[in-house]
MOPAC internal coordinates of N, CA, C and O (Angstrom, degrees):
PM7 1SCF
backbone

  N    0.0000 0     0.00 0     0.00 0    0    0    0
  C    1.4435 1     0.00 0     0.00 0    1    0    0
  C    1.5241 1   111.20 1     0.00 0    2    1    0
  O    1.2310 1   132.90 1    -2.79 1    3    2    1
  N    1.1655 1    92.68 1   177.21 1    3    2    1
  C    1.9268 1    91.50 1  -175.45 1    5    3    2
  C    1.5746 1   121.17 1   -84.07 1    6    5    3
  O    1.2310 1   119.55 1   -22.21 1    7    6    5
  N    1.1975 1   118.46 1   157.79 1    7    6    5
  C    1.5629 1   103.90 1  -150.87 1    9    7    6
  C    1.9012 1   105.43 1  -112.80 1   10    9    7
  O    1.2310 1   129.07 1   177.14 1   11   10    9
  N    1.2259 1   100.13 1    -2.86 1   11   10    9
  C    1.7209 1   114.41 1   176.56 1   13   11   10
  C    1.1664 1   110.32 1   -76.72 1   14   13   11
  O    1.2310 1   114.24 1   -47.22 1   15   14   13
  N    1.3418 1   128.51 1   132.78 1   15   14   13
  C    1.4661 1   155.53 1   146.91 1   17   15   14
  C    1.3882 1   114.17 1   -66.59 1   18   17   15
  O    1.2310 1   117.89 1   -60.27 1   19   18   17
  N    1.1915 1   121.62 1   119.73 1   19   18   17
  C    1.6009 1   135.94 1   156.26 1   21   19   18
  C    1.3554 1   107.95 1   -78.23 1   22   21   19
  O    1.2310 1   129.01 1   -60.98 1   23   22   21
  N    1.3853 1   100.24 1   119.02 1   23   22   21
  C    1.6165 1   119.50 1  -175.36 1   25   23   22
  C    1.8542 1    88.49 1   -80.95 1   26   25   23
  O    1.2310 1   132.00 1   -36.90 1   27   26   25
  N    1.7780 1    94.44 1   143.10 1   27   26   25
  C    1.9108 1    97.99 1   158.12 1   29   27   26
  C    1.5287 1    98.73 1   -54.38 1   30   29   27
  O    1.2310 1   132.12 1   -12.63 1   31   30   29
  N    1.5442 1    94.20 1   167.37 1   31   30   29
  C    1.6436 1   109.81 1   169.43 1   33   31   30
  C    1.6603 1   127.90 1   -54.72 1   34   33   31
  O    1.2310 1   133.84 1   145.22 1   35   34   33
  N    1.9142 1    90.86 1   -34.78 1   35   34   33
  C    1.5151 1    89.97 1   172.14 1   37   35   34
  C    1.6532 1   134.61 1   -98.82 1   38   37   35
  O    1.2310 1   131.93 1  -164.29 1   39   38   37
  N    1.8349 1    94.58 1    15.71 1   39   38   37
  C    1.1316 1    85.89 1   166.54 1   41   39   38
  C    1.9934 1   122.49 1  -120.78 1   42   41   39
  O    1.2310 1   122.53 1  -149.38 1   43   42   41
  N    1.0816 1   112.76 1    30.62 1   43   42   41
  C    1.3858 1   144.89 1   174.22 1   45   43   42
  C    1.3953 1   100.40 1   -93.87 1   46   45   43
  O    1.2310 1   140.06 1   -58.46 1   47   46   45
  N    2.0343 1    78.69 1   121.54 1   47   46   45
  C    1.5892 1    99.27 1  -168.54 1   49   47   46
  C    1.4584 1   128.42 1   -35.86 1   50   49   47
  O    1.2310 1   103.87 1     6.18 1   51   50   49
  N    1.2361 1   147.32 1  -173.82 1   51   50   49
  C    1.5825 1   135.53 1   131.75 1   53   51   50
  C    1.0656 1   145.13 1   -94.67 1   54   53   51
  O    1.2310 1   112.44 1   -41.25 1   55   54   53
  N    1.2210 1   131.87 1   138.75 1   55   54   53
  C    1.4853 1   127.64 1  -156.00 1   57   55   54
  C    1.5213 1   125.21 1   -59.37 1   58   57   55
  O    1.2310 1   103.57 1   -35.90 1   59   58   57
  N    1.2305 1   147.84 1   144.10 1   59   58   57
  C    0.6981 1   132.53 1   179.29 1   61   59   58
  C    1.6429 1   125.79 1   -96.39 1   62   61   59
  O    1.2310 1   115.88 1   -75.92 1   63   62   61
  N    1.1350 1   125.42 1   104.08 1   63   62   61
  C    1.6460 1   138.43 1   178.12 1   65   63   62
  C    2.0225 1    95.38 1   -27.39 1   66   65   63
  O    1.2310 1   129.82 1   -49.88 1   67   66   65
  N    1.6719 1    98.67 1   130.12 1   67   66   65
  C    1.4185 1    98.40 1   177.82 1   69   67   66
  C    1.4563 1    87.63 1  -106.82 1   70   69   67
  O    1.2310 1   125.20 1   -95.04 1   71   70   69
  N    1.3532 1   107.62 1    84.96 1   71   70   69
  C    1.6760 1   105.00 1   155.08 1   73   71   70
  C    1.5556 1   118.25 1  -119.03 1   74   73   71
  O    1.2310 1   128.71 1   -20.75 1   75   74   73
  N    0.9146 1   100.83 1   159.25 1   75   74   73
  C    1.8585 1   130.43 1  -161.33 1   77   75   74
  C    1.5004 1    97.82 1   -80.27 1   78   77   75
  O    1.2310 1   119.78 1   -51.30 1   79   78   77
  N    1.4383 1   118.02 1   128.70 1   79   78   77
  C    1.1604 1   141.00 1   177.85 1   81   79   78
  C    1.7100 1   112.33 1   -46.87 1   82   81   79
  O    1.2310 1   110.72 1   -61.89 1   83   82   81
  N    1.5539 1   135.06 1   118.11 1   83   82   81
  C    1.2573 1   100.74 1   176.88 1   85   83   82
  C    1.4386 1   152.29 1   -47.01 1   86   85   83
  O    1.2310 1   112.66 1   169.61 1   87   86   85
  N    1.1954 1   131.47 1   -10.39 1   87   86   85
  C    1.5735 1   146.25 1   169.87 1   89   87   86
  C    1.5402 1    88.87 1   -90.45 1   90   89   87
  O    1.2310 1    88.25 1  -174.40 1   91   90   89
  N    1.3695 1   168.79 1     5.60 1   91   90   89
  C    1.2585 1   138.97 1  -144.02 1   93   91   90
  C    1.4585 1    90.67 1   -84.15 1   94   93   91
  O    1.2310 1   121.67 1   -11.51 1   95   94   93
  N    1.0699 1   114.40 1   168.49 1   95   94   93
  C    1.6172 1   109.99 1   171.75 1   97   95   94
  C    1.6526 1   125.80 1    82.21 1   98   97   95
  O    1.2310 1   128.84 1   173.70 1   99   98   97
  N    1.2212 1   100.58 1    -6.30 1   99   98   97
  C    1.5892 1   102.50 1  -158.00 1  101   99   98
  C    1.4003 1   103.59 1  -125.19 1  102  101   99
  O    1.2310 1   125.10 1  -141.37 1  103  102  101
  N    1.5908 1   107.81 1    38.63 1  103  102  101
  C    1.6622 1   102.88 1   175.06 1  105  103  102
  C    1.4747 1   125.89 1   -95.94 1  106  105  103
  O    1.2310 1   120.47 1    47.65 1  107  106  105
  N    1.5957 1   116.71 1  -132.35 1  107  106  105
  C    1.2734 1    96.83 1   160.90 1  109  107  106
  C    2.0326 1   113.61 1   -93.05 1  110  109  107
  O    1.2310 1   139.10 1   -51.19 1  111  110  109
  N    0.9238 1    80.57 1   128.81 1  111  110  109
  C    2.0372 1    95.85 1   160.62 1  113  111  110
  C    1.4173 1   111.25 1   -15.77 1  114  113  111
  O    1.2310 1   116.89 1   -46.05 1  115  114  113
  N    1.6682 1   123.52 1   133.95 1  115  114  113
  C    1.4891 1   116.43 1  -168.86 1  117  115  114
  C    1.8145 1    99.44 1   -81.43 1  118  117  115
  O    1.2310 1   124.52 1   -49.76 1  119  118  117
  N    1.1558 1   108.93 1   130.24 1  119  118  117
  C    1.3499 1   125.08 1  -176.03 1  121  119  118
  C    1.5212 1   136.57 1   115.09 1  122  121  119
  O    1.2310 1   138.37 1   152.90 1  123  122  121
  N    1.0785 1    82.00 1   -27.10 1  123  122  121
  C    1.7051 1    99.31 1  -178.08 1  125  123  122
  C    1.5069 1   112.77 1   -69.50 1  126  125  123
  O    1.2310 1   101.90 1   -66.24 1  127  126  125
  N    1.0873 1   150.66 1   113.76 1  127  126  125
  C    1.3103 1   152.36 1   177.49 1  129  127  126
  C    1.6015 1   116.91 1   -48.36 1  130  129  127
  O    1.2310 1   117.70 1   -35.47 1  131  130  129
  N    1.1534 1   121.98 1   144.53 1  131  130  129
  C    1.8564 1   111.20 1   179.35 1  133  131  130
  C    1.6626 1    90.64 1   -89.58 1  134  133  131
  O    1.2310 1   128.56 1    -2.59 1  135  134  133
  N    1.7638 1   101.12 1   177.41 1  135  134  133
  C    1.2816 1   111.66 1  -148.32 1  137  135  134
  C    1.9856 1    87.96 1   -78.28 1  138  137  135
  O    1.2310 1   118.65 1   144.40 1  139  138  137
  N    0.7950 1   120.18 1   -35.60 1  139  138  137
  C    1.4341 1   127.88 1   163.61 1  141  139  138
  C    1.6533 1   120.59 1     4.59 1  142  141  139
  O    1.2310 1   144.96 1    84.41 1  143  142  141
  N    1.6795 1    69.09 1   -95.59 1  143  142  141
  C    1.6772 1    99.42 1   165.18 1  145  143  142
  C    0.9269 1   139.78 1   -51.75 1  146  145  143
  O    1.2310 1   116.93 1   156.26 1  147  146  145
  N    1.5041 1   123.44 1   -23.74 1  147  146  145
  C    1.0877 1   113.18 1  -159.96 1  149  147  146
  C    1.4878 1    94.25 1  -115.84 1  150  149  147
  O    1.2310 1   113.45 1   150.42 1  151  150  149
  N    1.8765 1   129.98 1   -29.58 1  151  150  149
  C    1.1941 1   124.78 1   145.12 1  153  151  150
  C    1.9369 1   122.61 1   -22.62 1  154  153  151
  O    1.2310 1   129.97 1   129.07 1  155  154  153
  N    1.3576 1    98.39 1   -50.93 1  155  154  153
  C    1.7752 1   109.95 1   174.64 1  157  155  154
  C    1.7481 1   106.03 1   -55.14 1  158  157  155
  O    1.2310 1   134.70 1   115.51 1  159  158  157
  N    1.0579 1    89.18 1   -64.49 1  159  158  157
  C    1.6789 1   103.00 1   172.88 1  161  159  158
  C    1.1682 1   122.41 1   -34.33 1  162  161  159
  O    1.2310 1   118.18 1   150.69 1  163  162  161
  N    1.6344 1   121.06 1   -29.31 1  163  162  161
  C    1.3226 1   118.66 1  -159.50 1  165  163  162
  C    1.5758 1   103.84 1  -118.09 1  166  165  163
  O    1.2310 1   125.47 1   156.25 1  167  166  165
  N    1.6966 1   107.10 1   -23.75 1  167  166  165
  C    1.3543 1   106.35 1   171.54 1  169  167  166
  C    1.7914 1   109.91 1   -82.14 1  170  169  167
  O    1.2310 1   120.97 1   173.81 1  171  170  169
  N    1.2998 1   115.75 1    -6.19 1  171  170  169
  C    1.9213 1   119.99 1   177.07 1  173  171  170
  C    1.3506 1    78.90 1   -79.61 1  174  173  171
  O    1.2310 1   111.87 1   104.47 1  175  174  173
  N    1.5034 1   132.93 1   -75.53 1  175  174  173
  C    1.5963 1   116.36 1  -149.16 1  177  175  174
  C    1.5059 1   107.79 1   -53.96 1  178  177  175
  O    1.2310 1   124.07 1   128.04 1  179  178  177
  N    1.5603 1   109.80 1   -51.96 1  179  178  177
  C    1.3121 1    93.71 1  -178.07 1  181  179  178
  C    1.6231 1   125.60 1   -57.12 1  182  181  179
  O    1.2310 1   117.60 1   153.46 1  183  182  181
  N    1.3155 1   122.17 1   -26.54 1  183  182  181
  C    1.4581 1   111.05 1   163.26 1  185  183  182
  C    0.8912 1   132.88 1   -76.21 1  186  185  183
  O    1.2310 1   112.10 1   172.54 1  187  186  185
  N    1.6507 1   132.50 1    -7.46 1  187  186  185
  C    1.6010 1   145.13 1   157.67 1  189  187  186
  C    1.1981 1    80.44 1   -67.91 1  190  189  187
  O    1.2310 1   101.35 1    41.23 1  191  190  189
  N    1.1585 1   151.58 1  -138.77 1  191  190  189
  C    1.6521 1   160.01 1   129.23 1  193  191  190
  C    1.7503 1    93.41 1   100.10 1  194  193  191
  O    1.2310 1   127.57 1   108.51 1  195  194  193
  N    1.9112 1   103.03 1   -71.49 1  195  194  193
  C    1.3189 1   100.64 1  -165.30 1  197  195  194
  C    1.9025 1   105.68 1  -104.04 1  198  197  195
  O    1.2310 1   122.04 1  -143.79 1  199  198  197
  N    1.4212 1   113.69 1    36.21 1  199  198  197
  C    1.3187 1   118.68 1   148.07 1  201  199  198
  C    1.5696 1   112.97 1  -140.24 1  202  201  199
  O    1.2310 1   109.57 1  -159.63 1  203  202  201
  N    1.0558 1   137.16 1    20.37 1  203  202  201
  C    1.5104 1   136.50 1   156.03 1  205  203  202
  C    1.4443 1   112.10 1   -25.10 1  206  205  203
  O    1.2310 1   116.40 1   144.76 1  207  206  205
  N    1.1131 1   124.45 1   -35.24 1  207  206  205
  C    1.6695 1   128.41 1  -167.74 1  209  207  206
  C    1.5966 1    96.86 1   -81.38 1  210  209  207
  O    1.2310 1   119.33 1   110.86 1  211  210  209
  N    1.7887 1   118.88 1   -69.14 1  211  210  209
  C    1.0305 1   131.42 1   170.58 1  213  211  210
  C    1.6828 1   126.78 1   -28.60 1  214  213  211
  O    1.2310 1   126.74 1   132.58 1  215  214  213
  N    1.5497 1   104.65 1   -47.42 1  215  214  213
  C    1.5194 1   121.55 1   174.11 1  217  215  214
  C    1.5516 1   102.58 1   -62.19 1  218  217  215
  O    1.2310 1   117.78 1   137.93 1  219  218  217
  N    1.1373 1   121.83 1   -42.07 1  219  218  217
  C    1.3703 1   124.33 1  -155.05 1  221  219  218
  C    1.5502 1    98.14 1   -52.35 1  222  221  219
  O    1.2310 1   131.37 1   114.13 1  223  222  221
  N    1.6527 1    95.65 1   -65.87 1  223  222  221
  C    1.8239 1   125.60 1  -178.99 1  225  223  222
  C    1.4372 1    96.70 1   -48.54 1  226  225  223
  O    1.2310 1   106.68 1   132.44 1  227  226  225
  N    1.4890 1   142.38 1   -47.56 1  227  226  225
  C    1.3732 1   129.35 1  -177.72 1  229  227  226
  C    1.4888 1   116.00 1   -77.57 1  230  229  227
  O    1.2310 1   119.19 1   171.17 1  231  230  229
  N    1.4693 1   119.16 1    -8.83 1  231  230  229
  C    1.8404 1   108.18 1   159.69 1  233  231  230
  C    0.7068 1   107.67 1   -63.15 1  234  233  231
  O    1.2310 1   121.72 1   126.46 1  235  234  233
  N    1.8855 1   114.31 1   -53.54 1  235  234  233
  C    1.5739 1   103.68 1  -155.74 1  237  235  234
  C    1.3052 1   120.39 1   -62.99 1  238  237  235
  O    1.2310 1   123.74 1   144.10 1  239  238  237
  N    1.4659 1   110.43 1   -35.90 1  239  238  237
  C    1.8351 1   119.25 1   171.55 1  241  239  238
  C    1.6067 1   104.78 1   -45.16 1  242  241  239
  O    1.2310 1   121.33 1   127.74 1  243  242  241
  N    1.4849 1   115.05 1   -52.26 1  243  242  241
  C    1.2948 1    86.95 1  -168.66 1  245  243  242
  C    1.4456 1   116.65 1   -90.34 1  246  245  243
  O    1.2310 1   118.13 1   162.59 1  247  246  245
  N    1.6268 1   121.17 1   -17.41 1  247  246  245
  C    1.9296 1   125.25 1   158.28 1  249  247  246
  C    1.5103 1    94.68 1   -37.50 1  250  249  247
  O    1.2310 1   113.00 1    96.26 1  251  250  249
  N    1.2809 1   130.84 1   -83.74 1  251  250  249
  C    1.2641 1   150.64 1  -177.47 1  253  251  250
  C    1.5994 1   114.86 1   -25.04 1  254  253  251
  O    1.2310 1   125.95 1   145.52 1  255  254  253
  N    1.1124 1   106.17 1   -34.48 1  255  254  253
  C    1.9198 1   115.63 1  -173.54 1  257  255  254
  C    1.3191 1   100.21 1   -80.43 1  258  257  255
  O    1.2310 1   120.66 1   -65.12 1  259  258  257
  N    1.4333 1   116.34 1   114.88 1  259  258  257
  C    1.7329 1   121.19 1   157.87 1  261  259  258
  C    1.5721 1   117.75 1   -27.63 1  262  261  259
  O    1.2310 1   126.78 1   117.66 1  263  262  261
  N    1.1893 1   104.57 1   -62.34 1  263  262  261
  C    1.5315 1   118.15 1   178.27 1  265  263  262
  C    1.5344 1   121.27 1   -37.73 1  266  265  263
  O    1.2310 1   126.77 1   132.09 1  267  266  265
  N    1.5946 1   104.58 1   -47.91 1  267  266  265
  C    1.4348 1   121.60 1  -168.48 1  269  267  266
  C    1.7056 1   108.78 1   -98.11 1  270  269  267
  O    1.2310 1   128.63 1    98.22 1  271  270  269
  N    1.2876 1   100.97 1   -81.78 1  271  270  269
  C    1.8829 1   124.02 1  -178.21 1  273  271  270
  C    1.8113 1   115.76 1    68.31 1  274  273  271
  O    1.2310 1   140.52 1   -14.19 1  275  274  273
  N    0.7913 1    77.79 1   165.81 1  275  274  273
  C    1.8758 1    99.74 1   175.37 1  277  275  274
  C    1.2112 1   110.61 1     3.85 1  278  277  275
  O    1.2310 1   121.16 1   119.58 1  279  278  277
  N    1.5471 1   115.38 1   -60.42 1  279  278  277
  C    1.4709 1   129.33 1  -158.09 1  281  279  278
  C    1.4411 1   121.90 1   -92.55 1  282  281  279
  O    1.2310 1   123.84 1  -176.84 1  283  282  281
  N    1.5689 1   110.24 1     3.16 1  283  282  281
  C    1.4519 1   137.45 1   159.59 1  285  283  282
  C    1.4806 1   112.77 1   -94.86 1  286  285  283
  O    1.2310 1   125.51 1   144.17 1  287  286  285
  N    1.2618 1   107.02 1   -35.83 1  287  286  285
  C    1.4042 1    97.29 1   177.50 1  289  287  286
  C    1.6098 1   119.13 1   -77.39 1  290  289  287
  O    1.2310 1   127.40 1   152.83 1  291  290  289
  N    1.0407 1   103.36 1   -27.17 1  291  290  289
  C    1.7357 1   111.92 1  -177.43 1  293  291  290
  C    1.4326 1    95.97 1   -73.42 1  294  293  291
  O    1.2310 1   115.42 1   129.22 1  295  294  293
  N    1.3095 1   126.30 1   -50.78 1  295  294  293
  C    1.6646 1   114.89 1  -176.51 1  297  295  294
  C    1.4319 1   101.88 1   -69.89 1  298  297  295
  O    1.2310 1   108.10 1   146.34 1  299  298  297
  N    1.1377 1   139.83 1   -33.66 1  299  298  297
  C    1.5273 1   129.37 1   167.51 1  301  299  298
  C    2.0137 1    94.92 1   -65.63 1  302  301  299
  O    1.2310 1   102.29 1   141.67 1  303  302  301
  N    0.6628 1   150.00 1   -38.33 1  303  302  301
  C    1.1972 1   122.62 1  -168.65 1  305  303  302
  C    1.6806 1   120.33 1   -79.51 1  306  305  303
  O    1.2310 1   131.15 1   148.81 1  307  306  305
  N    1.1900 1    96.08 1   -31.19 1  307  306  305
  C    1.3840 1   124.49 1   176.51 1  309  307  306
  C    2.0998 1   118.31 1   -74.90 1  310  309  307
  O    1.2310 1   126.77 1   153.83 1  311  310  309
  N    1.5840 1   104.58 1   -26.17 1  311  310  309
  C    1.1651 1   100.84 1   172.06 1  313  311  310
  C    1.6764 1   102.41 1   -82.87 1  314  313  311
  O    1.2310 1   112.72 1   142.46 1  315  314  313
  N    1.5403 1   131.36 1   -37.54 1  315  314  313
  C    1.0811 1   125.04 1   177.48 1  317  315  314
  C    1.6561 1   103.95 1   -71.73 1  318  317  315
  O    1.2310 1   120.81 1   138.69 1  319  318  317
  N    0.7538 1   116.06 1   -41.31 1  319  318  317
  C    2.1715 1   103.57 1   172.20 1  321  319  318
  C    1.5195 1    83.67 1   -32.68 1  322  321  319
  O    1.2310 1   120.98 1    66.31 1  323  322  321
  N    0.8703 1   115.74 1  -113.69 1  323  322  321
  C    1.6115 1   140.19 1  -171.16 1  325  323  322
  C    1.2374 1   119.93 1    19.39 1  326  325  323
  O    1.2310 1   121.86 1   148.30 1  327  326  325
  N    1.3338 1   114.05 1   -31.70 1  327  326  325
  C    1.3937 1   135.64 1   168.06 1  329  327  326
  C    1.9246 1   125.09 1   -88.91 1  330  329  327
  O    1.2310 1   132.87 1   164.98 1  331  330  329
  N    1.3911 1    92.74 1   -15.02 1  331  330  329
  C    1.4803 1    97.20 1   173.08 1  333  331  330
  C    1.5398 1   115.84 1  -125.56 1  334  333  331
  O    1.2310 1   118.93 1   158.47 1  335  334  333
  N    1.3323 1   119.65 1   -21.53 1  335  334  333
  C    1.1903 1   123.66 1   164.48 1  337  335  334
  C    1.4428 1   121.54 1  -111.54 1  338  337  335
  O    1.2310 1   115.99 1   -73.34 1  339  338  337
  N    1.6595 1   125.22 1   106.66 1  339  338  337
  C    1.0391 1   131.46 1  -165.79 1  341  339  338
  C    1.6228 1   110.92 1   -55.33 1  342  341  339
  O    1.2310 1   116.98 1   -26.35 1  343  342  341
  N    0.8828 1   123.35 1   153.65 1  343  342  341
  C    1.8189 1   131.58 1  -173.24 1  345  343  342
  C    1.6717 1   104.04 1   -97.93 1  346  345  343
  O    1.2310 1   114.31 1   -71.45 1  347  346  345
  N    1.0822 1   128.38 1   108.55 1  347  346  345
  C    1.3387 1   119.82 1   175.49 1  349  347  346
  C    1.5005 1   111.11 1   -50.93 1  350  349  347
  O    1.2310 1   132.86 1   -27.88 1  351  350  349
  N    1.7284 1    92.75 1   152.12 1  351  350  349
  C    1.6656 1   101.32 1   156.58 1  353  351  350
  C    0.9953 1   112.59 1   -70.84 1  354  353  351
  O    1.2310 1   128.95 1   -22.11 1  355  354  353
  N    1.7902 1   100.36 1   157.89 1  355  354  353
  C    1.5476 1   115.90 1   171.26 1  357  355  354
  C    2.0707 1   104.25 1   -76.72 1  358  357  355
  O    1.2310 1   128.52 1   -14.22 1  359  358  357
  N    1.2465 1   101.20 1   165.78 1  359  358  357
  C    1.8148 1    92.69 1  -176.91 1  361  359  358
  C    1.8405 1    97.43 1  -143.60 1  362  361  359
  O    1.2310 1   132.74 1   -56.18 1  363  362  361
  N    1.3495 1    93.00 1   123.82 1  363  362  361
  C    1.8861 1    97.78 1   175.25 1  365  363  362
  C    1.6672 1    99.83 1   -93.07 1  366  365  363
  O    1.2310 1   134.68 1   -30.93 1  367  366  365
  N    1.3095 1    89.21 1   149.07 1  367  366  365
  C    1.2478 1    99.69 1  -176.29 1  369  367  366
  C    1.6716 1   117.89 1  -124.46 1  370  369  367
  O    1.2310 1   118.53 1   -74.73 1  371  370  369
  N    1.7129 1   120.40 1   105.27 1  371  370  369
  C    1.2084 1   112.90 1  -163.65 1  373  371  370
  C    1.3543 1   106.97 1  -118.85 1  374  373  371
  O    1.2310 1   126.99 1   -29.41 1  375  374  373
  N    1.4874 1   104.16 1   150.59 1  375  374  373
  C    1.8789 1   106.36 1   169.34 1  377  375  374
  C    1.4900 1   107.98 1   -79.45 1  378  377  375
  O    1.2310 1   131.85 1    11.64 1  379  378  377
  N    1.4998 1    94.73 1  -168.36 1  379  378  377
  C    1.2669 1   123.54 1  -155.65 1  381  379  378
  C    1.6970 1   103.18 1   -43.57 1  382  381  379
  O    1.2310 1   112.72 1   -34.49 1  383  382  381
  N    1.5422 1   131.35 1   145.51 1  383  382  381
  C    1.0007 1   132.07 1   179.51 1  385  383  382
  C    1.7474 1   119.55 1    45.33 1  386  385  383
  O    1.2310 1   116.74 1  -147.22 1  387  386  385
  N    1.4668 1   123.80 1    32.78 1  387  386  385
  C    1.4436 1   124.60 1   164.10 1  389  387  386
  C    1.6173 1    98.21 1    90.74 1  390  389  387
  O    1.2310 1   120.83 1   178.24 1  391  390  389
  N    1.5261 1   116.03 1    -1.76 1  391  390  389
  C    1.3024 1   109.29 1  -176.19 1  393  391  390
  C    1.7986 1   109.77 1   -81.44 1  394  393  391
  O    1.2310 1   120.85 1    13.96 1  395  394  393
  N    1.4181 1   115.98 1  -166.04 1  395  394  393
  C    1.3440 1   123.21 1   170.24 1  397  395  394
  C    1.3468 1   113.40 1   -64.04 1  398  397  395
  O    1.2310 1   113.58 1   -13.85 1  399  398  397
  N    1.2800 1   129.75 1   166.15 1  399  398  397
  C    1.1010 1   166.58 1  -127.58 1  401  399  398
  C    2.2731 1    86.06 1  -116.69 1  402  401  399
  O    1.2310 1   125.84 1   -55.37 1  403  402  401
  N    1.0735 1   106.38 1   124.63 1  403  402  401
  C    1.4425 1    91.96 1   173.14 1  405  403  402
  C    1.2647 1   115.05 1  -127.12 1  406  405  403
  O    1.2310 1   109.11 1   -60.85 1  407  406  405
  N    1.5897 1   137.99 1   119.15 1  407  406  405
  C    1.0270 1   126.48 1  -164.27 1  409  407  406
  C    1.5847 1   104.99 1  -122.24 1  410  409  407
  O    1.2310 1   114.56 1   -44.77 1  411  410  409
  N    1.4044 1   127.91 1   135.23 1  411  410  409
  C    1.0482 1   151.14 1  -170.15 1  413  411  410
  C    1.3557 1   141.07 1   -95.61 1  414  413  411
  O    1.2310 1   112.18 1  -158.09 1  415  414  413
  N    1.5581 1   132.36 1    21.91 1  415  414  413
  C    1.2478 1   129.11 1  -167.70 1  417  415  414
  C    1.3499 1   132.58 1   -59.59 1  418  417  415
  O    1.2310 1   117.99 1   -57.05 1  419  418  417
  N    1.4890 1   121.44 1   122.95 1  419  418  417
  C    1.2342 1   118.58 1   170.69 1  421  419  418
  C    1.4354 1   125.95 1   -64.78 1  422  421  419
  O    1.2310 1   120.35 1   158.54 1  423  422  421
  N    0.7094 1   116.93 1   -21.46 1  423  422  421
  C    1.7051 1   123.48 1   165.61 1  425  423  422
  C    1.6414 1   110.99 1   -56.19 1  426  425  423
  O    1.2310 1   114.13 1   145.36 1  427  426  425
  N    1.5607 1   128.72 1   -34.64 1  427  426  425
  C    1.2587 1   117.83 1  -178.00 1  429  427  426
  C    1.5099 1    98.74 1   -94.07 1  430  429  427
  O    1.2310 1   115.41 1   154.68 1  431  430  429
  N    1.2633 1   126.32 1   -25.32 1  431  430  429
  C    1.1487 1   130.37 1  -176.20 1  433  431  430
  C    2.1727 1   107.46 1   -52.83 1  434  433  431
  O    1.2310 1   127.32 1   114.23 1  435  434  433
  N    0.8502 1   103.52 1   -65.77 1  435  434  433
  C    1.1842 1   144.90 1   176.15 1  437  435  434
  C    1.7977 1   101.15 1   -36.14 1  438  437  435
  O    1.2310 1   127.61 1   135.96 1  439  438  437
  N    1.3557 1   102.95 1   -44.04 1  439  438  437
  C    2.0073 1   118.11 1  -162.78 1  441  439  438
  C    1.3640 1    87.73 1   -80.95 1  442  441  439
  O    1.2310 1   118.43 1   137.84 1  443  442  441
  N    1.3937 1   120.60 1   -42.16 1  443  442  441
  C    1.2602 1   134.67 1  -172.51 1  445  443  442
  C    1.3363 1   130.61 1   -73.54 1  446  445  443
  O    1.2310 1   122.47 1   155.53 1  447  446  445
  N    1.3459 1   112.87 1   -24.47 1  447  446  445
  C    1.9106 1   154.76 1   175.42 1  449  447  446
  C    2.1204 1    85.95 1   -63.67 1  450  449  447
  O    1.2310 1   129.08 1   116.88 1  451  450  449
  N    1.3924 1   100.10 1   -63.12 1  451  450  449
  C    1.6227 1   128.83 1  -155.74 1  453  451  450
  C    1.7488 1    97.14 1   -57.68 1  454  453  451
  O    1.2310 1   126.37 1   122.23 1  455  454  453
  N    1.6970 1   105.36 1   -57.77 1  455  454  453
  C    1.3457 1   106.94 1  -154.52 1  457  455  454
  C    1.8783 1    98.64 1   -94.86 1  458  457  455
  O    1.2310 1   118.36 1  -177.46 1  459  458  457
  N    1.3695 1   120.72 1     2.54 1  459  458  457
  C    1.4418 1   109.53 1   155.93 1  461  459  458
  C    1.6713 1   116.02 1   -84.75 1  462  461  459
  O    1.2310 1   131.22 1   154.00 1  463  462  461
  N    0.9856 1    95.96 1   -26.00 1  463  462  461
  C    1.6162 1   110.08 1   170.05 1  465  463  462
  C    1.6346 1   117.39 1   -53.61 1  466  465  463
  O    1.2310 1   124.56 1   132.87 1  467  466  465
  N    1.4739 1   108.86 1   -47.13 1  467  466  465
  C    1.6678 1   127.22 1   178.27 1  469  467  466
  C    1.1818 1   122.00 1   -66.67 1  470  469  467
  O    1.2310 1   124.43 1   155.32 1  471  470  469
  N    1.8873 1   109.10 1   -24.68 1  471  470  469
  C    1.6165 1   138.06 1  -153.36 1  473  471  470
  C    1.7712 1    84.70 1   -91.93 1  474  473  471
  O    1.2310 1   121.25 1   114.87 1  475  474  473
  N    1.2563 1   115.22 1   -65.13 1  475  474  473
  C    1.5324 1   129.57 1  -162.95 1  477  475  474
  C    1.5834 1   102.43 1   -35.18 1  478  477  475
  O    1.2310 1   120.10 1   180.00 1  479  478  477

């Protein structure tokens, strides 16, 4: 048989209130980078910045290398972008009230005007 006890009503725990910590809410702003990051951020650009010349000479070594070529060097150039040039967001785009997107051409409107006309 089953091995759980039903507590009386008054002796079942009490609920616990879902309330919000006093500070909740009051951090940094969504987007903004912490001081961290963006210190990191600024010491990567500045070292892209003060080897641009150097980088140049290390594509071509590796475009240039049998082993590697062209298509290594562009993903090496492209994984270091990444770090200095932010990547945009993606953006949804919705109609009226969170719904779809509604698009309207008069041109089908019109084909449609034609072929109830043909129907009649």
């Amino acid at each position: 048989m089953d091995d759980t006890k039903l507590l009386p009503p008054s002796d079942k725990p009490e609920k616990k209130h879902n309330r919000r910590p006093p500070r909740a809410g009051l951090g940094r702003p969504a987007g903004v980078p912490n001081k961290a990051t963006g210190r990191a951020r600024e010491a990567f650009a500045l070292l892209v910045e003060n080897n641009v010349d150097k980088m140049q000479g290390w594509l071509e070594d590796i475009a240039n290398d049998p082993k590697h070529g062209p298509k290594v060097a562009m993903d090496s150039l492209l994984a270091v972008s990444e770090y200095h040039i932010p990547k945009l967001a993606r953006t949804e785009h919705v109609g009226d009230g969170g719904g779809p997107v509604e698009l309207r051409i008069a041109l089908i409107e019109k084909f449609a005007a034609r072929r109830a006309k043909k129907n009649e």
